[in-house]
C-alpha positions as CSV (number, residue, x, y, z in Angstrom):
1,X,2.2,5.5,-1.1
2,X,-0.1,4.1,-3.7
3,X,2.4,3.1,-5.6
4,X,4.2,0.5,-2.6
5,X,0.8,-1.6,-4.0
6,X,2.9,-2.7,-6.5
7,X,6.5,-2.9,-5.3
8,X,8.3,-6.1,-4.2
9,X,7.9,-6.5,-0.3
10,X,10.8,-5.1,1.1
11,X,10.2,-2.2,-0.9
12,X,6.8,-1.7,-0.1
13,X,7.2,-2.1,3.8
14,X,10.0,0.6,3.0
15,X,7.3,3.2,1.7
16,X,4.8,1.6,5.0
17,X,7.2,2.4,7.4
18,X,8.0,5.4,6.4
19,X,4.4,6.6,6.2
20,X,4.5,5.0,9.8
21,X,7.2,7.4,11.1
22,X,5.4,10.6,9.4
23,X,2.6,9.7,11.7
24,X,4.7,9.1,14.3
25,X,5.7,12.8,13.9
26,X,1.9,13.9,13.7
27,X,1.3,12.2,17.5
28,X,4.2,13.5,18.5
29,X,3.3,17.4,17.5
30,X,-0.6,16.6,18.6
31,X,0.2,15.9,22.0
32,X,3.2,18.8,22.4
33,X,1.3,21.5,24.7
34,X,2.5,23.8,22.8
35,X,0.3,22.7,20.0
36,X,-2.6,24.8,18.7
37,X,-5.0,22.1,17.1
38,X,-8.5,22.4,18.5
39,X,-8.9,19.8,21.2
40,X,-11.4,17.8,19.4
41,X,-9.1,17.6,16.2
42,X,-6.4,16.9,17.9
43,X,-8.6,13.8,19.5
44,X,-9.9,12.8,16.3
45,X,-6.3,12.9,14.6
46,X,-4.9,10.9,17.6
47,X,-7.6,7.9,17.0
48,X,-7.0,8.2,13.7
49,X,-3.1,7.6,14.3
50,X,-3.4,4.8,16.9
51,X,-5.3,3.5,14.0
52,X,-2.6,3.5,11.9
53,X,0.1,2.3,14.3
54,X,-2.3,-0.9,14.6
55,X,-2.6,-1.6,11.1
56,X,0.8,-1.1,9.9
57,X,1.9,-3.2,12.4
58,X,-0.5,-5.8,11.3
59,X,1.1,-5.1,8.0
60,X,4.5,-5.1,8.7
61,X,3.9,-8.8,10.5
62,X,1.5,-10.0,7.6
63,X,2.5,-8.3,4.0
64,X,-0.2,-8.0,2.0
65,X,-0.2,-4.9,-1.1
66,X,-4.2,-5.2,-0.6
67,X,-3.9,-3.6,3.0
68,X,-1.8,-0.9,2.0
69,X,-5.0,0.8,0.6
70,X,-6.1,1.4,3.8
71,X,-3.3,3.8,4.7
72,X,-3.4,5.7,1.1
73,X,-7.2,6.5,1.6
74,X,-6.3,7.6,5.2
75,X,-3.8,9.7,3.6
76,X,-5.4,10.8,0.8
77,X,-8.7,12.3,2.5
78,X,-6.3,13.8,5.7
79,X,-4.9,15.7,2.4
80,X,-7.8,16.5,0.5
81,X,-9.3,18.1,4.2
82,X,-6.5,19.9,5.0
83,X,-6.1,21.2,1.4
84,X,-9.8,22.5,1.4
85,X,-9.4,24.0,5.0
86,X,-6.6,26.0,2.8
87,X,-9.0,26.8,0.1
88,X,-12.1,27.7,2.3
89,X,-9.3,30.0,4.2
90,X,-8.5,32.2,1.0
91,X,-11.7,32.3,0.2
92,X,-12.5,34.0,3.4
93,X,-9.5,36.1,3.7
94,X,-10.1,37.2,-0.7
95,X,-13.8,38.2,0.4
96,X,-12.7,40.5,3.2
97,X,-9.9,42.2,1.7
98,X,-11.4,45.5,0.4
99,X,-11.9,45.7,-3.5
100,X,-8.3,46.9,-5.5
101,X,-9.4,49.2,-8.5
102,X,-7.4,49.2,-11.9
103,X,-4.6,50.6,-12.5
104,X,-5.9,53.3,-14.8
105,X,-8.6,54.4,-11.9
106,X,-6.4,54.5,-9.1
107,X,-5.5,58.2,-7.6
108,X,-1.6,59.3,-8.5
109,X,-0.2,60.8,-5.2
């Protein structure tokens, strides 16, 4: 996406709206009742979507590379949370699993 900065128009409102349609997908799966996204993410995420269906359209009506930094910060720091959530997760699941002793200390049934 931060690379559309630099395109030609057309090919930079290519990379927009197809950032556009991934967050299309993320409303749609937020508001699916089968999904399992604690209500108050699932609010914040929504907000954070209608955010971006305003300003893309703002962007597809007025091109301008400057305004596509918006959507790569959103991006990037939707990333970098979900990819600490993963980390902070196998942290917590590598401190509970039980201690495995070396192979030389192990019992041989």
């Amino acid at each position: 996406m931060e690379d559309a900065k630099s395109k030609a128009p057309d090919e930079m409102l290519a990379v927009v709206r197809r950032n556009w349609r991934l967050w299309t997908i993320f409303q749609a799966s937020l508001v699916d009742s089968a999904c399992t996204v604690p209500q108050p993410v699932r609010a914040n995420l929504l907000g954070l979507a209608n955010f971006v269906d305003r300003h893309t359209g703002q962007l597809l009506i007025n091109p301008d590379p400057a305004k596509v930094e918006v959507l790569v910060n959103i991006n990037r720091q939707i990333g970098e949370g979900l990819l600490e959530g993963q980390r902070a997760a196998a942290a917590k699941s590598a401190a509970a699993a039980p201690p495995v002793p070396p192979a030389g200390l192990r019992d041989s049934a």
